[in-house]
N, C-alpha and C positions, 0 to 999 in steps of 0.2 A: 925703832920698836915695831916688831910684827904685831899685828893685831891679826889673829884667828877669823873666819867665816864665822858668822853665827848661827849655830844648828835648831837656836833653841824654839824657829818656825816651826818646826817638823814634830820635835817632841811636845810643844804644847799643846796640840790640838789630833797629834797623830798622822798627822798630813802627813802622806809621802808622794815623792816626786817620781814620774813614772820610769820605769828599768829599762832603758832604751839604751844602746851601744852607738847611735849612728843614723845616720840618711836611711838605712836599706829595713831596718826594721823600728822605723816610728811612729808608722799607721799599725804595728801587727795586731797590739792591747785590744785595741778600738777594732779592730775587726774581727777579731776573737769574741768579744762582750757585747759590742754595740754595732752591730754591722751597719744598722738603716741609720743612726744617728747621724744628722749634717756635718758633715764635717768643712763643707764650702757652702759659699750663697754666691750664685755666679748669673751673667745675661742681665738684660732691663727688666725679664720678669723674674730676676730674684728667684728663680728656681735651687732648688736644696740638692746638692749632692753630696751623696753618704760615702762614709766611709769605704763602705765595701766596692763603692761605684769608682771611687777615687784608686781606692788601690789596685783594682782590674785594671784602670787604664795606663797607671806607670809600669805595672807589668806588661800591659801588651807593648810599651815606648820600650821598653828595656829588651823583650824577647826582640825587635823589628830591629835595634841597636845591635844587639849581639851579635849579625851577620853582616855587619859593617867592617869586619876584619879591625877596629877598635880591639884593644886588651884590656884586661884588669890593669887601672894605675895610671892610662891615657888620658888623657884631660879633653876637655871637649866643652868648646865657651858656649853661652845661652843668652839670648838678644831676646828680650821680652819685655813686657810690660805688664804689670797687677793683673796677669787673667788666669783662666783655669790651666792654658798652654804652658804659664812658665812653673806654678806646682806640679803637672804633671810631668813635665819635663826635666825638671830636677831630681823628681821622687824615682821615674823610670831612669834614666842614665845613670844614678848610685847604685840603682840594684841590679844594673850592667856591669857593675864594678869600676863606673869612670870616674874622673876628679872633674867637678862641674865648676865653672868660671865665669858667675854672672856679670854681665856688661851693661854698660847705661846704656839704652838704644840712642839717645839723644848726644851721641859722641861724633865727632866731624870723623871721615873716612881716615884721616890721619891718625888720631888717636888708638882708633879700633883696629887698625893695620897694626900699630906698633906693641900694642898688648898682645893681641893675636900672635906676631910674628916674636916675639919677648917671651912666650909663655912654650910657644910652640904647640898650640892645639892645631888637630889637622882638620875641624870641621868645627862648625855651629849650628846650633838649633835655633830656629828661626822664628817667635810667635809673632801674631801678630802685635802692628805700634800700638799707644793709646792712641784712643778717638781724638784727631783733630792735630795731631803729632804728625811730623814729616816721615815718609819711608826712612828707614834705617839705612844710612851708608853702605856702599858697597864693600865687602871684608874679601882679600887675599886668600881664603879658603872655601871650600864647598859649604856653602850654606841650606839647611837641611829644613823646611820650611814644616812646621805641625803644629795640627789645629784640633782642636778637641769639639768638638758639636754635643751640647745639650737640650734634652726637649722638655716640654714643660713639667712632663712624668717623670723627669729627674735622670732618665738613661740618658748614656755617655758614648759617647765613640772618639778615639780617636784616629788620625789622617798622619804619618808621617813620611812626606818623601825624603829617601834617604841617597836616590840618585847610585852613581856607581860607586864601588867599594873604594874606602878610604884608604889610600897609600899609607900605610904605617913605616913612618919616618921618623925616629925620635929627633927631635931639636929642641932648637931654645932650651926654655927651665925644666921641660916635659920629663929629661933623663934623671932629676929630683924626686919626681916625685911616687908613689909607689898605692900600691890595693888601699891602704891604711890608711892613704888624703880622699877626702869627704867635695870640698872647695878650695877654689882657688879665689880669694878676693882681692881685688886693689883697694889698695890707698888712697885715700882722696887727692887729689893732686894733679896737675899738667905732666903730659906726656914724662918729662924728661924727670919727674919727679915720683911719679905712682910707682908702688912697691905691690911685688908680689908678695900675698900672704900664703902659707899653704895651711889649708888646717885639715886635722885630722877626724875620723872618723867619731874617735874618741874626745879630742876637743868639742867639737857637736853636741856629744850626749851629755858633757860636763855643764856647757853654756846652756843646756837647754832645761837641764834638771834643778841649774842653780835659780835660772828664771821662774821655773815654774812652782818651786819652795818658797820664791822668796814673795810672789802674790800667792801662791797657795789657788793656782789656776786649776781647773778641773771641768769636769761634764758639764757642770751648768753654764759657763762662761760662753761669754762670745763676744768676736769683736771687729772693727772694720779697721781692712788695709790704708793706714795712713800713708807709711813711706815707703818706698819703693825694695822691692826684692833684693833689688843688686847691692843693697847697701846692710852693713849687721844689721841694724837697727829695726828695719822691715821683716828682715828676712828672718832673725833669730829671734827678738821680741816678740812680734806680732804673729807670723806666721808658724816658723818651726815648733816653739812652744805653746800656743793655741792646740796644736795639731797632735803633741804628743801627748798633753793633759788632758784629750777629748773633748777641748771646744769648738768653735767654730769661727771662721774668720768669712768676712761676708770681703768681696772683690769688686771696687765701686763698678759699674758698668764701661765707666769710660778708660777703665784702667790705671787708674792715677787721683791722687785725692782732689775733692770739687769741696771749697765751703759751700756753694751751694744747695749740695747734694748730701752734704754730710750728717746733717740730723735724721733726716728722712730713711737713709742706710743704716744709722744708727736705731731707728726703730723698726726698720724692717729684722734686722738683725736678733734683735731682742738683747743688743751690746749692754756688757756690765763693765767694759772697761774700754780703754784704747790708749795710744801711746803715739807720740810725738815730737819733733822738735820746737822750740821757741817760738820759732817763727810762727808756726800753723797754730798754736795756743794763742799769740796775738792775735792773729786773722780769725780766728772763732771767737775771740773775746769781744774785737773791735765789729762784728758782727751780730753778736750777740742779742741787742737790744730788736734787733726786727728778726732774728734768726732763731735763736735758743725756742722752742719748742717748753720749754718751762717743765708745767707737772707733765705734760703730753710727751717730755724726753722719758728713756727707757733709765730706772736708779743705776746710778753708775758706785761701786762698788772703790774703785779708785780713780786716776788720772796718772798716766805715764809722765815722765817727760826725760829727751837723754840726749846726747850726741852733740849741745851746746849747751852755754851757760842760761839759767834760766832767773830773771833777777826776781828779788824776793817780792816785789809788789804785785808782779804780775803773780806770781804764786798764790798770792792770797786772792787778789781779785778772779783768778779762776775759780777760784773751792768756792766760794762767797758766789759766782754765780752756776755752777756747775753744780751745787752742794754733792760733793766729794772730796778727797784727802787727794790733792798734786803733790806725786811720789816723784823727786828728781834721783835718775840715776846716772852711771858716770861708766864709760867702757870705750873700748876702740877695738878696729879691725882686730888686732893683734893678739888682743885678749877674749876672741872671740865674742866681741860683744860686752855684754853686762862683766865689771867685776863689782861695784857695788849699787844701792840702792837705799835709799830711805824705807822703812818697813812700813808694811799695816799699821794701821793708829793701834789696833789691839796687841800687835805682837812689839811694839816698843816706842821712846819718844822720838816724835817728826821736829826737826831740826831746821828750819828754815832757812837758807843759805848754805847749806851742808850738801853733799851729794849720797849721803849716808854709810852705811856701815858695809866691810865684804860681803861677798855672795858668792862662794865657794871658793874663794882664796884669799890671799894673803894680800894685805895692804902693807908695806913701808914709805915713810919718807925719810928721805936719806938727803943728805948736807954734801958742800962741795969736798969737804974732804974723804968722803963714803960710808961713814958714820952715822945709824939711826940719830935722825932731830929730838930730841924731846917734845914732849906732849906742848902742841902750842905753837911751834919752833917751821918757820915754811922750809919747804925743802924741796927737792924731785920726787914726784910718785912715783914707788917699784912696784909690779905685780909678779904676784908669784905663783902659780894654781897646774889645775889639772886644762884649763882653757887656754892657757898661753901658748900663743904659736913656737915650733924652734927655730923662727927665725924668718929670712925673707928669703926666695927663691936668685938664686945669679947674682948676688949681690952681698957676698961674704963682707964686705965692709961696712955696709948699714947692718949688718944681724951683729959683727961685734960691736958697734957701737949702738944698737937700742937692746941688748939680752947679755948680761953678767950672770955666767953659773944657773941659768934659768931662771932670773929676774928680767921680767922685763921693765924696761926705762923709758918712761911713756913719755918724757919730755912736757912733762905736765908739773906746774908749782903748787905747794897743797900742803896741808898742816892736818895734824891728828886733835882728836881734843881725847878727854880722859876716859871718853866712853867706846872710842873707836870711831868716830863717825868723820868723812872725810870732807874736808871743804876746799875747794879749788879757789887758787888763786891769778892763776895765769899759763901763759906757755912760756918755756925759758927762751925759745928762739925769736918769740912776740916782743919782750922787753925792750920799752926804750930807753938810751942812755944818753940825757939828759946833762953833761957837766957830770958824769959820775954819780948821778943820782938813779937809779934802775924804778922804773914806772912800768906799772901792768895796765899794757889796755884793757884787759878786760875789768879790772876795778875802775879805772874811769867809765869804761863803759856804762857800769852798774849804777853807778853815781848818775852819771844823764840822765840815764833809762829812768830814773826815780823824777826828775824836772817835773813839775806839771804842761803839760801840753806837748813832751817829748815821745814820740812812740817807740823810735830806737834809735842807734849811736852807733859808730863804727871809731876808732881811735887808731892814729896808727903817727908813726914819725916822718917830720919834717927833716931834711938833711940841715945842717945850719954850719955853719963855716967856722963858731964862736962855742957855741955848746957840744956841736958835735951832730946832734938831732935836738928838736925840740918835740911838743905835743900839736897833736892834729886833731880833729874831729870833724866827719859828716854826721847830722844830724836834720832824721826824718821828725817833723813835725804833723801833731795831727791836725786833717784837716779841717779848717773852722778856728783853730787858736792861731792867736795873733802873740805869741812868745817871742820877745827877738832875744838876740843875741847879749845882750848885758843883762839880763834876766838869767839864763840861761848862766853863764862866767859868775854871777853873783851867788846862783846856786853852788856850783861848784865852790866858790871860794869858801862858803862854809861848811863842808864836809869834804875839802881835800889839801892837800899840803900844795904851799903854794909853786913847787915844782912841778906839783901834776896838773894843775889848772889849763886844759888845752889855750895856745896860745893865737892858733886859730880854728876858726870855728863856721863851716863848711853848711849849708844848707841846701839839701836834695830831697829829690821826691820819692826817691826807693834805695836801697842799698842791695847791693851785689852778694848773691849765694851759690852758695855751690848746689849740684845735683843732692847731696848727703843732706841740705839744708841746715848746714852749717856756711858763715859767714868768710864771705871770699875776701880773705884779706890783701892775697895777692892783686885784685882785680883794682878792691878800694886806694890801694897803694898808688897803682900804677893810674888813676884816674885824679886822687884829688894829693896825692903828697910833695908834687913837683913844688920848688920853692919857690 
């Protein structure tokens, strides 16, 4: 069963989402209407830079590019961290005409060599690390160092050495891609597994318009950079969409999110929103009691949350100390980000455990035989939209096996209910197979996460000689509770079938994440599932 985007944000209140095509004209509105309005809060003194200051200087990144012997359509990777270097460096190299390829800077020289050399960009933009971050790996191409300097009067300059001109050499995926790609994103994943994404210009302006309809973001908002650039999540949530509905995104100092520093940002900011993964909603929660700032916090309007599973207690115990509505949404590279989202309290019901209804495309779940499930019925998540990538760059074999006819096949388990709202129930490649009994870590997961004294849970398989695999669990315990382990098995026994009851059960002091801050399963595997 397709279920429709739902339009009826826009029409009820008259909201519209702003007319943006792309990278190259996102600031244009905002500089047209509102020149001086902030459009960054950048440095330790929080200094405001406007729009108009913002897009002088991707324009002068873009004219200083343009005699790099680069063409329209070239790709060109960017090594940065949350500062003003890596927006303006984005925004100027699109309006070069380049496909811009953000990189974790915190990637071993091996990694970054092999993306680099995979993608075939013939140069990088350099910004500086975060505070207290190692230098960036050394990368196989001319690396193009720029820095942007702000004074406390809000002017701008920036510095780009671009060294001698760039041999244009098409290789790697480069000969793919054309004027009409925006970004190039990886996959989360090890070397031998990260996928090229290409998205277009027009993907951009579809993921950016569906975000900013579906919170109904605008001039008054503003919000600080939680997750990092190089990942959708940062980059098309937080950033792109702040930008094109005329808010403001404030850029912690040190480049990378601090709970420490995070209230404080938040009221410099004048933040009415922000957005996150799980993990960091924990870590502001479990901080909370000496932290949260109280009525002195700036009203927050909503609470984001996306990119992993978010279990339903912590849900509520945020809003209860945040007073705000924790809106969970649900998206990946591929689909540029967001495709669905729990709404406004006022624009429909919040569904707790849900990931919510589309946001500018089309939600199926579809059965092993390829056949819409019925209402209710788990199945594979398809997307379908104007934000779906056509596929992966040099790798015709993952593009037919995750994109059917323009669906894309997220490899995600998920069921519809009668209103449209979507709720996740696993990865299909996550599933353990138990004796023939198929078990979702992430539903055991969710069941721990609920324990008293549990703070979170990783679940993965046991190899076993007899069953096949059995169930595993590491489990973080908060610190001060004295919970053991038959405590813990007895909870589960009562809210799970007694095949998924983990059979052992693992007790650490942290669990392993990826950069995206999503949960490294690969890492937990290879550390606690040896039998």
């Amino acid at each position: 069963m397709a279920v429709p985007a739902a339009a009826s944000v826009r029409d009820a209140n008259r909201y519209r989402p702003p007319e943006v095509t792309g990278l190259v004209d996102l600031l244009d509105r905002q500089v047209r209407e509102r020149p001086h309005a902030r459009a960054l809060v950048v440095t330790a003194e929080r200094v405001h830079l406007s729009y108009r200051a913002l897009a002088s200087l991707a324009d002068d990144v873009a004219a200083r590019l343009s005699g790099t012997g680069l063409r329209g359509g070239d790709p060109v990777g960017l090594i940065c961290s949350n500062t003003a270097e890596f927006v303006v460096a984005l925004l100027g190299a699109a309006r070069a005409g380049l496909v811009v390829a953000p990189l974790d800077p915190a990637l071993p020289a091996t990694q970054l060599t092999a993306r680099l050399e995979a993608l075939g960009a013939p140069a990088v933009l350099l910004g500086p690390p975060a505070a207290g971050a190692p230098p960036v790996a050394a990368v196989p191409v001319p690396g193009w160092p720029l820095r942007v300097d702000v004074s406390r009067a809000g002017t701008a300059a920036v510095a780009l050495e671009t060294g001698a001109l760039a041999m244009r050499q098409v290789q790697g995926a480069a000969g793919e891609l054309s004027p009409d790609d925006a970004l190039v994103l990886f996959t989360a994943g090890t070397t031998d597994r990260a996928k090229m994404v290409p998205l277009t210009h027009a993907n951009v302006a579809a993921s950016v318009r569906g975000i900013c309809a579906t919170y109904e973001l605008g001039t008054g908002d503003a919000t600080v950079a939680v997750m990092p650039f190089f990942h959708g999540h940062g980059l098309f949530a937080a950033l792109l969409a702040s930008l094109a509905g005329g808010g403001c995104v404030l850029l912690p100092e040190r480049g990378r999110f601090s709970a420490r520093t995070f209230w404080d940002d938040m009221r410099a900011a004048s933040a009415t929103w922000f957005t996150a993964v799980p993990t960091i909603h924990e870590i502001l929660l479990d901080r909370s009691e000496t932290e949260y700032p109280g009525p002195q916090a700036p009203p927050l309007r909503f609470v984001r949350s996306c990119s992993a599973p978010l279990n339903t207690a912590t849900q509520r115990a945020l809003e209860r100390t945040f007073g705000a509505p924790l809106l969970s949404a649900y998206g990946m590279t591929e689909s540029t980000h967001q495709a669905t989202s729990e709404p406004l309290p006022q624009r429909g019901p919040l569904k707790h455990g849900s990931v919510g209804r589309p946001t500018g495309v089309q939600v199926r779940v579809v059965g092993p035989d390829g056949c819409a499930c019925p209402v209710g019925v788990e199945g594979e998540v398809w997307v379908h939209g104007p934000t779906v990538a056509r596929g992966y760059l040099a790798n015709p074999a993952e593009t037919a096996r995750g994109f059917t006819d323009g669906w894309l096949r997220t490899g995600d388990l998920g069921a519809l209910d009668k209103d449209g709202h979507l709720s996740l129930t696993g990865r299909i490649k996550n599933l353990i197979n138990r004796g023939g009994e198929k078990i979702s870590p992430e539903h055991v997961e969710d069941i721990l996460a609920g324990c008293p004294g549990v703070v979170e849970a990783a679940v993965f398989a046991i190899p076993d000689a007899t069953y096949g695999q059995r169930v595993g669990a590491a489990v973080v315990v908060r610190e001060g509770e004295c919970v053991g382990a038959e405590e813990i098995l007895r909870y589960c026994r009562d809210r799970l079938a007694a095949f998924e009851v983990p059979d052992r059960l693992t007790f650490v002091d942290a669990l392993p994440y990826t950069a995206k801050g999503g949960l490294d399963r690969r890492a937990v595997e290879d550390r606690y599932a040896a039998p």
